[in-house]
KOLTI-615289 format. One record per residue: x negated, y negated, z negated of N, C-alpha, C in turn. Coordinates in steps of 0.05 Angstrom, whole numbers, plus 5000, padded with zeros to 4 digits. Layout:
residues N
{fimi {X; Y; Z}; {X; Y; Z}; {X; Y; Z}};
...
This chain:
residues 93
{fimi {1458; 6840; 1436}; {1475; 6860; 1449}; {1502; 6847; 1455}};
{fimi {1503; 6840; 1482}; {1534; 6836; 1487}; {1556; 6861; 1491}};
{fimi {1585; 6850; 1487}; {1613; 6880; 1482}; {1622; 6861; 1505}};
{fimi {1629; 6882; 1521}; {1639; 6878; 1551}; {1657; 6897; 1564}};
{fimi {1679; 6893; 1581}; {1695; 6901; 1594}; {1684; 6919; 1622}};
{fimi {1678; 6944; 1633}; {1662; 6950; 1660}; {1701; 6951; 1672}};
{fimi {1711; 6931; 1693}; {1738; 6936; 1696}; {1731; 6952; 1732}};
{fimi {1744; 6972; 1742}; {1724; 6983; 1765}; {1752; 7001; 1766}};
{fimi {1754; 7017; 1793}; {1773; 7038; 1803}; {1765; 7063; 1793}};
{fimi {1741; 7060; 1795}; {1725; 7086; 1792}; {1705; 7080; 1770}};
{fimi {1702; 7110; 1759}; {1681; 7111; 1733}; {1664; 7111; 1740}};
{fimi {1638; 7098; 1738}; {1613; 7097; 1734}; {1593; 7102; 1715}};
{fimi {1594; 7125; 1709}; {1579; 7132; 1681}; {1555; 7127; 1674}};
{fimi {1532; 7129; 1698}; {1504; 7117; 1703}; {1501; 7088; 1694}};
{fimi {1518; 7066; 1705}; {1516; 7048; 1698}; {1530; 7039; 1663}};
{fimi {1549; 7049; 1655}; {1552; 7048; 1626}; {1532; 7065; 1616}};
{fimi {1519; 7083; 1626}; {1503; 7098; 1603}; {1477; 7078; 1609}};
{fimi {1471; 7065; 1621}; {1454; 7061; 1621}; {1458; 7026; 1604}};
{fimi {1474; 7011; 1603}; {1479; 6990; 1589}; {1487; 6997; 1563}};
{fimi {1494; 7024; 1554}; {1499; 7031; 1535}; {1470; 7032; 1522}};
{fimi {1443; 7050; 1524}; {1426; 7048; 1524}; {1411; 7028; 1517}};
{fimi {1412; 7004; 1533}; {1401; 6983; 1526}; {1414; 6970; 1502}};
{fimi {1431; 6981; 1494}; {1444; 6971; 1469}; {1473; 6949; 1475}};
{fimi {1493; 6952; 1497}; {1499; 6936; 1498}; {1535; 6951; 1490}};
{fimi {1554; 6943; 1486}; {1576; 6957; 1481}; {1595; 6962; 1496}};
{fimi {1602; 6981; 1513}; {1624; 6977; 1543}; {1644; 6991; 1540}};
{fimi {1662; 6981; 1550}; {1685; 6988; 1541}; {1693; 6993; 1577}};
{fimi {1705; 7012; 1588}; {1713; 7027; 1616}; {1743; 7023; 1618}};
{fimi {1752; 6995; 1640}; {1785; 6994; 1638}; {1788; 6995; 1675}};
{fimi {1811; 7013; 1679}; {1820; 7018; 1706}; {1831; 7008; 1715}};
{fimi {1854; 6983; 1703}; {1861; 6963; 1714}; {1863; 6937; 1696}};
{fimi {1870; 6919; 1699}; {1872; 6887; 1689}; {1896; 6894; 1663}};
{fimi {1909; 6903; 1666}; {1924; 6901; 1626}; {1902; 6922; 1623}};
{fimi {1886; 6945; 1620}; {1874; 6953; 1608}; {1847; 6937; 1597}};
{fimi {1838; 6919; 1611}; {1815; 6901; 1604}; {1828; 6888; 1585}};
{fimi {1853; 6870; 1591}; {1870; 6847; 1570}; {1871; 6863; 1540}};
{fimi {1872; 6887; 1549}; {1882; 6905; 1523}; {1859; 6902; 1507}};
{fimi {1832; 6914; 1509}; {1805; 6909; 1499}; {1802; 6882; 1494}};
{fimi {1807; 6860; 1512}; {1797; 6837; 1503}; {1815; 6827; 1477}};
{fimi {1843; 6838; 1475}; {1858; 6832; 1455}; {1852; 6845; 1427}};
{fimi {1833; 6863; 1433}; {1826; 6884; 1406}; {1805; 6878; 1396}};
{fimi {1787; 6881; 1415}; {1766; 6869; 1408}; {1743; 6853; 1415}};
{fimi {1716; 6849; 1399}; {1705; 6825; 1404}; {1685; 6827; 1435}};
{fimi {1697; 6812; 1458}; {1689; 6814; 1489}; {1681; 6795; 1489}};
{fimi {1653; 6795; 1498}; {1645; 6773; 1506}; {1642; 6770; 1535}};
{fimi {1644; 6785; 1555}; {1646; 6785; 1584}; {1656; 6804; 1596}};
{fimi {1672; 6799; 1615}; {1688; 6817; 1639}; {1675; 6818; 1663}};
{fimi {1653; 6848; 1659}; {1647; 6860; 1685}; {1658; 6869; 1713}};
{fimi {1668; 6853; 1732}; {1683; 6869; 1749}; {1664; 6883; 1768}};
{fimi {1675; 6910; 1779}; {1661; 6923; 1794}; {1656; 6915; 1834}};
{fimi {1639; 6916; 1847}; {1647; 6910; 1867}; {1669; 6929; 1885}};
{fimi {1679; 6953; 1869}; {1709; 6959; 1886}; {1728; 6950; 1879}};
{fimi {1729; 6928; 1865}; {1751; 6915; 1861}; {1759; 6899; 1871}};
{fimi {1765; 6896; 1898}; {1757; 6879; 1927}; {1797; 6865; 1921}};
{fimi {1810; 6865; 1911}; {1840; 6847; 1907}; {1840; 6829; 1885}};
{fimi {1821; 6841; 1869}; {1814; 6821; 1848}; {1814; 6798; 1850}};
{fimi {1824; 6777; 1832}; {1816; 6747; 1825}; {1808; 6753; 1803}};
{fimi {1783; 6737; 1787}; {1772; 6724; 1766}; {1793; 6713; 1753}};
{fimi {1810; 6690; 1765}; {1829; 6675; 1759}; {1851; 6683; 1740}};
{fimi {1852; 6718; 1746}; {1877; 6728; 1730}; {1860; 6735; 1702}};
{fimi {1840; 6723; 1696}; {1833; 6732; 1667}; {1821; 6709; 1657}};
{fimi {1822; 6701; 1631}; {1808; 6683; 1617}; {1793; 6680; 1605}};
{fimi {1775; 6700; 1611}; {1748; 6712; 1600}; {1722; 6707; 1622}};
{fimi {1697; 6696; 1603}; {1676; 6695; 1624}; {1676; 6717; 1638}};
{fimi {1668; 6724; 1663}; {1673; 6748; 1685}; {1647; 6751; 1708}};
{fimi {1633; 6764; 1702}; {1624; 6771; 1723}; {1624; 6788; 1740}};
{fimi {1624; 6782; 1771}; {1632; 6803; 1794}; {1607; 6808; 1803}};
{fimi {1610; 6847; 1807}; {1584; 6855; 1817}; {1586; 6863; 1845}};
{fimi {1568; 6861; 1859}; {1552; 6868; 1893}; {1555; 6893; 1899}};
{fimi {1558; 6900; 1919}; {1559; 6932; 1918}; {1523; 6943; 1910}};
{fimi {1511; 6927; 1910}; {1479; 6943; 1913}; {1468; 6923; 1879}};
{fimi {1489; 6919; 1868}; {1486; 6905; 1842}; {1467; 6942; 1822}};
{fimi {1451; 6925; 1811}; {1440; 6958; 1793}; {1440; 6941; 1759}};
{fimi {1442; 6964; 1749}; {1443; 6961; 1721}; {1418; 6943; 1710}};
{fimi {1398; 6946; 1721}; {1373; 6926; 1716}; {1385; 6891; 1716}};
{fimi {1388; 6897; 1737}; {1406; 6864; 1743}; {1424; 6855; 1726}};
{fimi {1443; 6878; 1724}; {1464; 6866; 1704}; {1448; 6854; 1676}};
{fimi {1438; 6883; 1661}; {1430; 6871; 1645}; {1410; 6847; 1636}};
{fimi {1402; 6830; 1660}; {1380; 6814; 1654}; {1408; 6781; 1654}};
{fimi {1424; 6796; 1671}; {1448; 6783; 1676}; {1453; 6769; 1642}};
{fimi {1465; 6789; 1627}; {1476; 6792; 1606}; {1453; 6779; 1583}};
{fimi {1430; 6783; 1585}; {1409; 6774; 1571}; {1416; 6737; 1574}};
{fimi {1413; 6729; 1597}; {1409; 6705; 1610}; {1435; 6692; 1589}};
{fimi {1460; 6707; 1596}; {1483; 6694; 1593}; {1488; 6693; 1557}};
{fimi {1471; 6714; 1537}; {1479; 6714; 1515}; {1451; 6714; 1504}};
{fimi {1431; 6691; 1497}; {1407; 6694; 1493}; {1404; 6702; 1461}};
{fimi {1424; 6695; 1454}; {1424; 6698; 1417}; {1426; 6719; 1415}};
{fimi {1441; 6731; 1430}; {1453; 6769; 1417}; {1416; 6789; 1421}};
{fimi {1408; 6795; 1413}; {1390; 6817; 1413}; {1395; 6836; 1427}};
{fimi {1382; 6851; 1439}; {1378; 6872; 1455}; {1361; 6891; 1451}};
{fimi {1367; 6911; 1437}; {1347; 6934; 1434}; {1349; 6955; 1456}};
{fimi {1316; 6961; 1462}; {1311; 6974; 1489}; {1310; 6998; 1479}};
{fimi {1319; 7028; 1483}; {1313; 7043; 1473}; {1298; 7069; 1492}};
């Protein structure tokens, strides 16, 4: 199970409930000190950016980061997140 940042303008609840589900831990920040804030608290292992985050740089954070597609689906991500953290377990529920 990876703990991750979903950083996005807008809430997406479908997609956290549904990575929540798969067991993964998300944490919902509306802008860039709110992600820094989480990653300062606690244990992040990746920074989800959303595809409306179209001003965004990667650059302004120092956390692995991945940027999603507008037609990106939670399936994806999470195989994403599988790929990128093979050790962490994943319970399907």
């Amino acid at each position: 199970m990876a703990s991750l940042v979903y950083l996005t303008t807008l809430r997406n609840a479908k997609l956290v409930d549904e990575l929540t589900l798969a067991g993964h831990k998300v944490f919902d920040a509306l802008d860039v000190s709110q992600a820094l804030y989480f990653c300062e608290h606690e244990r992040i292992d990746v920074i989800v950016i959303a595809a409306d985050m179209e001003d965004f740089t990667e650059a302004q954070l120092r956390y692995i980061t991945i940027r999603l597609k507008p037609e990106a689906t939670a399936k994806e991500l999470i195989w994403e997140l599988v790929q990128l953290f093979p050790d962490k377990p994943v319970s399907i529920q």
